[in-house]
matplotlib code that plots the C-alpha trace (Angstrom):
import matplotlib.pyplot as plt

x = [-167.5, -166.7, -165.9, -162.4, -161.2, -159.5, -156.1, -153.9, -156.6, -157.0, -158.8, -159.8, -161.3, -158.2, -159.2, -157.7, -154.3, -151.3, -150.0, -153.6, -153.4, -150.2, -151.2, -154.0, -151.4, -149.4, -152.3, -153.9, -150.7, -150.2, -153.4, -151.3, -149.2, -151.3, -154.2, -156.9, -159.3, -162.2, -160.4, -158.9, -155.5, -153.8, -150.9, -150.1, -147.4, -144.1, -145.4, -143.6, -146.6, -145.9, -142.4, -142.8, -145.1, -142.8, -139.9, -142.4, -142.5, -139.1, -138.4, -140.7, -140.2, -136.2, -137.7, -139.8, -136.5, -136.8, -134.2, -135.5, -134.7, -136.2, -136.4, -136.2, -139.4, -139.7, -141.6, -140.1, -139.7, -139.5, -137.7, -137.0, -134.7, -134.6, -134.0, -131.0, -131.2, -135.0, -138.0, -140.1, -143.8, -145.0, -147.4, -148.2, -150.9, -150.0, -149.4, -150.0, -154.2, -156.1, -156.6, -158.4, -158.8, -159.8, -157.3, -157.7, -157.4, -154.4, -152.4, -154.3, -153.0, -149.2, -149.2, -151.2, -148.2, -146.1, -147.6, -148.3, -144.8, -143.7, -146.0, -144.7, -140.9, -142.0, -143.4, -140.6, -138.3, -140.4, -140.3, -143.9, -143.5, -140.9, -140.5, -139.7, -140.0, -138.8, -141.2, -141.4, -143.8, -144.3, -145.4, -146.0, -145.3, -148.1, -151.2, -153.8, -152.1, -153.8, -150.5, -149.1, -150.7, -151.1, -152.5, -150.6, -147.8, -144.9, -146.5, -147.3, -143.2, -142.6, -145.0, -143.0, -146.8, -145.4, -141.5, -140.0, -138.2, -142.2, -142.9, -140.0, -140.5, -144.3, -145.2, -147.6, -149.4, -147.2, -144.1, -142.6, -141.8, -141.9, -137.8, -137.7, -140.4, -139.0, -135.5, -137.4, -138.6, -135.1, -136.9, -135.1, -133.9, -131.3, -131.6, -133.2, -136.6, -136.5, -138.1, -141.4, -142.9, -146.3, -148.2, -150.9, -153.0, -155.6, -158.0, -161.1, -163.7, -164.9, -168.2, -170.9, -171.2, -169.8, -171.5, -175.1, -174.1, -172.6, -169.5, -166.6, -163.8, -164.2, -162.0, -161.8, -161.9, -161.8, -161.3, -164.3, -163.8, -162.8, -162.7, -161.9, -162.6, -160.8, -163.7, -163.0, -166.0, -165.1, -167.1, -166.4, -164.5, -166.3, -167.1, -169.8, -171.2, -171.2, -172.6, -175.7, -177.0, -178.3, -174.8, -172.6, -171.5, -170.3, -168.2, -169.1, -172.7, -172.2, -169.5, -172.5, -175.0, -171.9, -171.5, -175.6, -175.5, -172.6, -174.6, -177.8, -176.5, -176.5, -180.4, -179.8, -178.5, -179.8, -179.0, -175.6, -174.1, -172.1, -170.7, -169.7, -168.4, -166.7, -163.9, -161.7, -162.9, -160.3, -162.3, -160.4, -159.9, -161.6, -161.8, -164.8, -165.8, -164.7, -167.6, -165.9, -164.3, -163.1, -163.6, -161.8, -162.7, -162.4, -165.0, -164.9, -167.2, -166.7, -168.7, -168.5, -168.5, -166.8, -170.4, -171.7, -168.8, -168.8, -172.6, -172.6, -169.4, -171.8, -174.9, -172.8, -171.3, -174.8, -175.5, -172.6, -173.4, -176.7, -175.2, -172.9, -175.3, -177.7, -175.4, -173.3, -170.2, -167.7, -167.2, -164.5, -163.7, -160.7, -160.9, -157.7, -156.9, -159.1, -158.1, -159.9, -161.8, -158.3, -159.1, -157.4, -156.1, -158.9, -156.5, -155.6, -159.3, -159.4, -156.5, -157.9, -160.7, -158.4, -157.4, -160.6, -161.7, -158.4, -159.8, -163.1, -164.9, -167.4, -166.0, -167.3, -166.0, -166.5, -165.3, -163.1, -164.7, -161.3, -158.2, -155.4, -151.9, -153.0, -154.4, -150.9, -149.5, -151.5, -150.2, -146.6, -147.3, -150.5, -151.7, -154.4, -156.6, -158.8, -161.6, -162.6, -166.2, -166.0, -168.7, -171.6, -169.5, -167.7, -164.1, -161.8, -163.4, -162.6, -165.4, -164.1, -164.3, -163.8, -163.9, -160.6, -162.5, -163.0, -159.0, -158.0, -160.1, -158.9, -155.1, -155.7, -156.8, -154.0, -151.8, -153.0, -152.6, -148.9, -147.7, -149.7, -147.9, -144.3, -144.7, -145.0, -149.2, -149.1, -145.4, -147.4, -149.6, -149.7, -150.3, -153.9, -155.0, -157.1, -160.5, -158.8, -155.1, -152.8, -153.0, -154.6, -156.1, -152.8, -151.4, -153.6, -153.2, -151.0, -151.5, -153.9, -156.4]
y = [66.8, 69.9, 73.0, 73.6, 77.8, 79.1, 79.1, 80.6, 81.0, 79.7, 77.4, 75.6, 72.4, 69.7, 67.8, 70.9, 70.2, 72.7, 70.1, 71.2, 74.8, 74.7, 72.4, 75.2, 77.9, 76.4, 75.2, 79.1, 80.9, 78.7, 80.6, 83.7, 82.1, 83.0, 84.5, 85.7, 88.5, 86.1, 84.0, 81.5, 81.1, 81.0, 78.8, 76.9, 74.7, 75.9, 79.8, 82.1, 81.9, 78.1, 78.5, 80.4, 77.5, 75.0, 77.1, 77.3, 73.9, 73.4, 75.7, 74.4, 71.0, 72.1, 73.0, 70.5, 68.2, 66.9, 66.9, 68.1, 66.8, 67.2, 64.5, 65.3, 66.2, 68.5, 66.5, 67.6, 64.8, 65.9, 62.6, 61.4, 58.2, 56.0, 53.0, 53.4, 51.6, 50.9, 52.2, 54.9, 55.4, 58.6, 60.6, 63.7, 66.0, 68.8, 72.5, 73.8, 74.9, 75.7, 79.2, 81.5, 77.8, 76.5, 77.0, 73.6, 71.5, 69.2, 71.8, 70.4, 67.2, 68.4, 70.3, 67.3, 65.0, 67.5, 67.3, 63.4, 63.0, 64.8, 63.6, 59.8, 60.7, 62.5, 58.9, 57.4, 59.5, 58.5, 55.0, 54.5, 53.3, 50.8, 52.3, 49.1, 51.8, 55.4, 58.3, 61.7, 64.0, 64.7, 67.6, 66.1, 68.5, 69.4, 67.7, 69.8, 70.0, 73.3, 75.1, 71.8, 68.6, 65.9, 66.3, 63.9, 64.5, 63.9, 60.9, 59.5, 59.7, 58.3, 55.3, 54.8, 55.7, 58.7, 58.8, 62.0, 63.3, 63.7, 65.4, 67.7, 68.8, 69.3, 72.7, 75.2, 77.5, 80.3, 77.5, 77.1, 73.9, 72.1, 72.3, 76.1, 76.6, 74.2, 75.9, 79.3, 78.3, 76.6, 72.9, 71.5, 68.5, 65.7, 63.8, 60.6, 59.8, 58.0, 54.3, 53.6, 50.9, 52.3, 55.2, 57.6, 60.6, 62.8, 65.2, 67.2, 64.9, 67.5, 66.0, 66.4, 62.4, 63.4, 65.8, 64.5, 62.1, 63.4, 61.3, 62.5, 60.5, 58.9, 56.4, 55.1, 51.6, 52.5, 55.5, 55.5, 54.3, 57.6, 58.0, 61.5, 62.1, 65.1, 66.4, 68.6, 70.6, 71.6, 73.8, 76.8, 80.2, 82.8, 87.1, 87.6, 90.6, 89.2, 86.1, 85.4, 82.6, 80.0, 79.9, 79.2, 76.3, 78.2, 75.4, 77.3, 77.1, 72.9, 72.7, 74.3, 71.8, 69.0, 70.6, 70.5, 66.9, 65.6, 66.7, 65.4, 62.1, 61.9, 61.7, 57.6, 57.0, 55.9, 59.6, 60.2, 57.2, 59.1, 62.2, 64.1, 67.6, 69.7, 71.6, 72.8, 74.5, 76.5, 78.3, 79.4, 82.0, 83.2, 86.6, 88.9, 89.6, 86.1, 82.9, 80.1, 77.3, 75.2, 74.2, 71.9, 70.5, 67.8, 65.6, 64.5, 60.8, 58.9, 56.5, 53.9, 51.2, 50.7, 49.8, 53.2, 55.0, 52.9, 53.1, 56.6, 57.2, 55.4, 57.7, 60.5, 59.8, 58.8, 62.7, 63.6, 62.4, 64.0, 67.4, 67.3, 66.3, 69.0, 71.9, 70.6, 70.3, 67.6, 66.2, 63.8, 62.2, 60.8, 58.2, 59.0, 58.7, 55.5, 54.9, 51.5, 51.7, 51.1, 49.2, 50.2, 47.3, 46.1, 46.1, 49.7, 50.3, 48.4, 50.0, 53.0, 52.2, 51.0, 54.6, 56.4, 54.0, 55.0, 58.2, 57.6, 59.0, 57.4, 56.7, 55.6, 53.9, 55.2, 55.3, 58.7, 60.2, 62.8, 62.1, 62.2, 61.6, 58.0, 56.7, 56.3, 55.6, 52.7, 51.3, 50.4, 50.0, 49.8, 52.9, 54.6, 57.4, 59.1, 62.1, 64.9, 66.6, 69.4, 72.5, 72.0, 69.3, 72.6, 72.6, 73.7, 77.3, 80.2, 79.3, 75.6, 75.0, 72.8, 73.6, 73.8, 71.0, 68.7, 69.3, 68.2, 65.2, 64.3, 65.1, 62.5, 60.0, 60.5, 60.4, 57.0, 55.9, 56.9, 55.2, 51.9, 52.0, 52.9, 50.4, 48.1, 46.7, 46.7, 44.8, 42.0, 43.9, 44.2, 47.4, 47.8, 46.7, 47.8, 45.9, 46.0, 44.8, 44.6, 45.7, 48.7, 49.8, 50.3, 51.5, 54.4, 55.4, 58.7, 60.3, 62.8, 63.8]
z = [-102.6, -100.6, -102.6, -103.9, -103.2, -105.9, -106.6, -103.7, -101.2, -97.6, -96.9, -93.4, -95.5, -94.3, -97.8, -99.7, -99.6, -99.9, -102.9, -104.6, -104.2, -105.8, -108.6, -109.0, -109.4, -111.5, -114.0, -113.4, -114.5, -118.2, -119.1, -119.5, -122.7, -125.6, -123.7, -125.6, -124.8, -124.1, -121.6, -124.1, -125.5, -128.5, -128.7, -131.8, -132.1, -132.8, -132.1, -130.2, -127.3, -127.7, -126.6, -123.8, -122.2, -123.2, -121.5, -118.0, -118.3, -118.2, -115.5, -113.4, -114.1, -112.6, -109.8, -108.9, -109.1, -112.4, -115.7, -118.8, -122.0, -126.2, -128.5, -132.5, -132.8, -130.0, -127.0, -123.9, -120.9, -117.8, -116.1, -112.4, -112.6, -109.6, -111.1, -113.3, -116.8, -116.3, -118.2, -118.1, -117.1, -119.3, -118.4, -120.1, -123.2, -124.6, -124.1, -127.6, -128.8, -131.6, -132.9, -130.2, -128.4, -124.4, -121.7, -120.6, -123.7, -123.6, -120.6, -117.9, -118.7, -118.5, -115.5, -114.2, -115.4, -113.2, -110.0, -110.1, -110.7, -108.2, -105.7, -107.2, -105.8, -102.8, -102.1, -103.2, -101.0, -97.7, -98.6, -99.8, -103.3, -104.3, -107.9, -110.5, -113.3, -113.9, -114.6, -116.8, -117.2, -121.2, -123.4, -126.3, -130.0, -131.9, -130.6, -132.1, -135.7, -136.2, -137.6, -138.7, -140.1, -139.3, -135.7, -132.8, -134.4, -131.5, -129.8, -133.3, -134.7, -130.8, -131.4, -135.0, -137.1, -138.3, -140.0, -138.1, -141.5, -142.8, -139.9, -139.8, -143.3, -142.9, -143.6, -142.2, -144.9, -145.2, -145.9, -142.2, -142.2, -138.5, -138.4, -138.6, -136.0, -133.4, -134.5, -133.6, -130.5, -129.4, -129.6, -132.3, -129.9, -130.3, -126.7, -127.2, -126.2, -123.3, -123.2, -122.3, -119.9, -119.7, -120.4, -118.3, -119.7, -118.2, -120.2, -120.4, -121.5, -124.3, -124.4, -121.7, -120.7, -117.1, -116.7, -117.5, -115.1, -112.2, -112.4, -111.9, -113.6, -116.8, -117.7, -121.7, -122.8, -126.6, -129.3, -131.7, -135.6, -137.6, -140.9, -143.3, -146.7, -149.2, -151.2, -154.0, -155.5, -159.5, -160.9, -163.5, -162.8, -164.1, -163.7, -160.6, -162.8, -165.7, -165.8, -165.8, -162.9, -165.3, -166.8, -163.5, -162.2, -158.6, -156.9, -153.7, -154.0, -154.4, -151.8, -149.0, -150.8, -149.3, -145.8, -145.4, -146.5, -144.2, -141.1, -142.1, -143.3, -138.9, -139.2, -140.6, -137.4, -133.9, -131.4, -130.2, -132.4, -134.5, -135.5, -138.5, -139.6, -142.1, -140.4, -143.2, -146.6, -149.0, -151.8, -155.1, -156.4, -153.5, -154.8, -154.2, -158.5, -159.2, -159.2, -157.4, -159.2, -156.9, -152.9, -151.3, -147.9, -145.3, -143.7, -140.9, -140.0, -136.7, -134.7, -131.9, -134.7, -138.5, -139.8, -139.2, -140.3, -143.7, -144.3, -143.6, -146.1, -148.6, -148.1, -148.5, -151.6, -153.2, -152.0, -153.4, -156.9, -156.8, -155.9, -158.5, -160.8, -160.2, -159.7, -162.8, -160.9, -160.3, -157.3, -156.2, -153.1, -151.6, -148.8, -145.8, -142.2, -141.7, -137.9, -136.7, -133.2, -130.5, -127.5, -124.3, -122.0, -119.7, -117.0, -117.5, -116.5, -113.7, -112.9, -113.0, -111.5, -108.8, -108.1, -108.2, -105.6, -103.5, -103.8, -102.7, -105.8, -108.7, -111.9, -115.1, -118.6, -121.4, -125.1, -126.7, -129.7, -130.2, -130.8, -127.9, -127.7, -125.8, -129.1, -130.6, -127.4, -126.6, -129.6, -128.0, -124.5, -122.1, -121.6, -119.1, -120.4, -117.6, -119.2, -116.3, -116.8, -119.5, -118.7, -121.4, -122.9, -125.0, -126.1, -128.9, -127.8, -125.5, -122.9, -122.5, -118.7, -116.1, -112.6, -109.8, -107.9, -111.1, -111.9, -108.1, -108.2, -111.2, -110.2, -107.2, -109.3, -112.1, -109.0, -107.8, -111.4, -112.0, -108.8, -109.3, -113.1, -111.6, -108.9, -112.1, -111.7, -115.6, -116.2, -117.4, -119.7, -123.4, -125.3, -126.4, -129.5, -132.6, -134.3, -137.6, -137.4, -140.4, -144.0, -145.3, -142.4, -141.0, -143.9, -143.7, -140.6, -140.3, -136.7, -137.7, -135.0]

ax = plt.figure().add_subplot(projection="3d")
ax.plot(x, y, z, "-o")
ax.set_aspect("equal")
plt.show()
């Protein structure tokens, strides 16, 4: 594939077209909104760098020709009616990021949505697409669910998993509640969301799949089997100076013991076949003379299939009970946010495979490990999920990258997507569906990411 210049430049390379370059502005200049020193951004949701992305977005969506509106939960849709009283195809991510997070996480997808919608009604206006469906470009609230949990949280309460009066009264941990911080930022919204007829993401892949094999587009057939687990570590507060070490029972000392034990419990399993991690730890009292008597902290298991996830909850709580029972501690774990492996519709994938063929570049299918706003999505109407190459396979971090020429390609193909889905390919499609349908399983299920 011929090199891509950077955004703004000249370039004599006819496959570089003007629509790119500004695509490439407008994706270069969001990095500017919560810009860290190391080249990331910090833009959690409902913060005042949030805001002023979300207000970008707006204006440009004015600009390209589009009206803006901002449900109760704060996702803003960018829409273009043609056909009056029919659906909408969304497409859309997310402009918020963790803390001290990548630049291309969840954004890329957004000002994607942008520029494939507006290259859908530039083809509409010449005649070239016979739209059956409407479309809007969406930045969903609150994908990451660093400030605020659960993660997912606008495309979740649009999907009907997550009851929006929960979500507005969530709270952040120093009491905001989701409310006051979309009040704050002037996204408190009350236009309803508009209806969906299908629905189109595009992402970093976060992983290094594409990469390792030269394939440019990925396109996902399936979310992996995920599973968390509240573990609480009790042990006994006591003086750091004064107690002597045969007499403490340091909760902190038990918890590391845990953390060690989650990752190895990986070395049961066949390479690359699953994945685990502890991502959040609270330590009380957490003060510097003070032995710890209590950790709290979240595991993290997910794999390609329930069996793995379940055996390897099983191996870790017989670790568990041998930590506890040598460091006497108690521990206790609480099984939550059991989300069962969702299948996207085969025809989505061919239809996206459709596109990258249109396009004249390889693609591949593959399954999601993260979360993305799709997952819920894909729940009420057939939804398309396309993964670009991520640098190293690294995200969540400032040096997450993917190159201008990756981002183009995977525009085009987004494009080709959006206008087969408005043109109504899909009509005759049913949302995807999950491994594990009804009862507890669903019950369980809360949006988190």
């Amino acid at each position: 594939m011929a090199h891509l210049p950077a955004a703004g430049a000249d370039s004599g390379d006819p496959s570089v077209r003007p629509q790119d370059r500004e695509f490439l502005r407008d994706f270069h200049h969001t990095s500017r909104y919560g810009a860290t020193p190391a080249g990331g951004i910090d833009r959690q949701a409902g913060t005042a760098e949030h805001g002023q992305v979300r207000r970008w977005f707006e204006e440009r969506a004015g600009q390209l020709g589009l009206s803006v509106v901002t449900d109760a939960i704060g996702t803003i849709y960018a829409l273009r009616e043609w056909v009056p009283g029919a659906p909408f195809v969304l497409v859309g991510s997310h402009l918020d990021s963790q803390p001290r997070g990548g630049r291309f996480d969840g954004t890329y997808g957004v000002v994607a949505a942008l520029h494939a919608v507006a290259a859908a009604d530039a083809a509409v206006s010449v005649g070239l697409l016979d739209p059956r469906y409407n479309v809007a470009a969406v930045d969903w609230f609150n994908e990451e669910g660093a400030r605020f949990a659960p993660s997912i949280m606008g495309s979740s309460v649009h999907a009907g998993i997550l009851d929006l009066e929960v979500a507005l009264q969530t709270t952040d941990p120093q009491g905001v509640t989701v409310a006051q911080a979309l009040e704050a930022t002037g996204r408190r919204g009350v236009d309803p969301a508009p209806q969906a007829a299908a629905y189109a993401e595009i992402h970093i892949e976060q992983g290094r799949r594409l990469e390792r094999s030269g394939v440019p587009i990925g396109i996902v057939d399936r979310s992996w089997h995920t599973q968390k687990l509240l573990v609480s570590v009790i042990g006994e507060q006591s003086h750091t100076g004064a107690t002597l070490m045969a007499d403490r029972r340091d909760a902190l000392i038990a918890a590391s013991h845990v953390v060690v034990a989650v990752e190895e419990v990986v070395e049961e399993f066949e390479p690359e076949t699953i994945v685990t991690s502890v991502g959040k730890f609270d330590v009380q009292p957490n003060s510097p003379i003070v032995v710890p008597r209590q950790v709290d902290l979240v595991v993290d298991l997910r794999a390609d299939r329930a069996s793995d996830v379940d055996r390897a909850r099983g191996l870790l709580l017989e670790r568990l009970q041998g930590i506890a029972r040598r460091r006497d501690v108690e521990i206790e774990a609480q099984d939550f946010d059991v989300r069962p492996v969702q299948r996207f519709p085969a025809d989505g994938v061919e239809l996206a495979e459709k596109a990258s063929r249109d396009q004249g570049v390889d693609s591949t299918v593959l399954a999601t490990l993260a979360g993305h706003d799709s997952v819920p999505m894909n729940r009420i109407v057939p939804s398309v999920m396309l993964f670009v190459p991520s640098a190293d396979g690294v995200s969540h971090c400032e040096r997450e990258f993917t190159s201008d020429e990756d981002l183009v390609t995977g525009l085009r193909v987004l494009t080709g997507v959006v206008t087969r889905l408005v043109a109504g390919e899909l009509a005759d499609t049913a949302p995807g569906g999950s491994d594990e349908s009804g009862g507890a399983a669903d019950d369980r299920e809360d949006g988190r990411g």
